[in-house]
N, C-alpha and C positions, 0 to 999 in steps of 0.2 A: 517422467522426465520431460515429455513433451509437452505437458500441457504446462509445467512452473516455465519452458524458458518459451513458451508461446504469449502466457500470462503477463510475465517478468519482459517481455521484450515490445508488446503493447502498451501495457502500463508507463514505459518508461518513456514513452513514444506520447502517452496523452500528457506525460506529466512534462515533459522539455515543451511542445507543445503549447499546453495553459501556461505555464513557466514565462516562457517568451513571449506570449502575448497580452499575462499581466504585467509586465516589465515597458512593453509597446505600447499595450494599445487601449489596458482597460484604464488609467488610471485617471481618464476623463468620463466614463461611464460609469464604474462602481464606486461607493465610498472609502474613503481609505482604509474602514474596519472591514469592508469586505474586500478589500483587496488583500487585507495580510490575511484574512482565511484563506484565499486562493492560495496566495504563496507559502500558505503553513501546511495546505492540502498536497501540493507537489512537491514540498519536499520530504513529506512522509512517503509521499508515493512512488518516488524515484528511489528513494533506500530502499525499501520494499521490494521494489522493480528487481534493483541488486540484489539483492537476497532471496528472490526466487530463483535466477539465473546462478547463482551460487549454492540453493537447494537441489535445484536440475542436474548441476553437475555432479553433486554428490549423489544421489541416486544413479546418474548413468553408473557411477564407482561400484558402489554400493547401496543397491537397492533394500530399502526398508520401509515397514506402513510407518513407524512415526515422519517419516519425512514426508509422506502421502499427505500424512495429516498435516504437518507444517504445513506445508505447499497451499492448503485447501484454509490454515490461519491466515496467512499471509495475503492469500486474495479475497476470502470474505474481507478483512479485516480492514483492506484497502478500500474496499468498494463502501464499506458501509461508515469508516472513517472520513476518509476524501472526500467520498461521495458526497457524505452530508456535509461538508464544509461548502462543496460546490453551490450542491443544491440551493443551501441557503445563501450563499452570495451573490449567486443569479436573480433566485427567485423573492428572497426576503424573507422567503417562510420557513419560521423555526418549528413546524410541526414534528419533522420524524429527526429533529435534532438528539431528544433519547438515542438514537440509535448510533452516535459519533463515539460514546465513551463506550458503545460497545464493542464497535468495531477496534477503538483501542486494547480493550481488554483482548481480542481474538489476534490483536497483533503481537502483543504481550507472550499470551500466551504459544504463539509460534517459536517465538525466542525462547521460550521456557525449551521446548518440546525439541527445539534444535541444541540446547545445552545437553539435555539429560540423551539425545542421541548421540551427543560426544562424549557425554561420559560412561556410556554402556560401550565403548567400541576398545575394542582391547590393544592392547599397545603393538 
């Protein structure tokens, strides 16, 4: 529980954050294609944020490893999503841009692995 609403309460914190200051202050320093990555990156990451704070909670409820594992989707999933959207709209370089649709997949699959914990939980 402590590490999703430590995780969930950062994340939400760099995504308001980048949010606000691509809104400010980038939009004379990056191109506008990297400016909507920015802001495609914080808003995946700010739901995300939420949903770890919303995975945290259920674990304090009721502690379970798929939620372990959620939890552990949810922040690969953001760092290696987001991240590389950042990455390359700071830096330019689409090198480890492979690694975006995977981070998607690892976000995907949280949501999978939080569905099938709600459907194992008995009424």
């Amino acid at each position: 529980m402590r590490m999703a609403v430590v995780c969930g309460a950062l994340s939400g914190f760099v995504a308001i954050g980048l949010s606000a200051w691509a809104a400010h202050g980038l939009r004379t320093v990056v191109s506008p294609e990297d400016l909507e990555r920015i802001l495609a990156g914080t808003r995946l990451q700010l739901w995300h944020a939420l949903a770890l704070l919303a995975v945290g909670a259920l674990v304090a409820v009721r502690p379970a490893r798929v939620l372990d594992v959620t939890i552990w989707a949810f922040v690969l999933g953001t760092i290696l999503f987001s991240g590389n959207l950042y990455l390359r709209a700071f830096s330019g370089s689409a090198a480890l841009s492979f690694l975006t649709p995977i981070g998607g997949i690892a976000l995907m699959a949280g949501w999978l692995l939080l569905a099938w914990y709600g459907f194992k939980q008995r009424r």
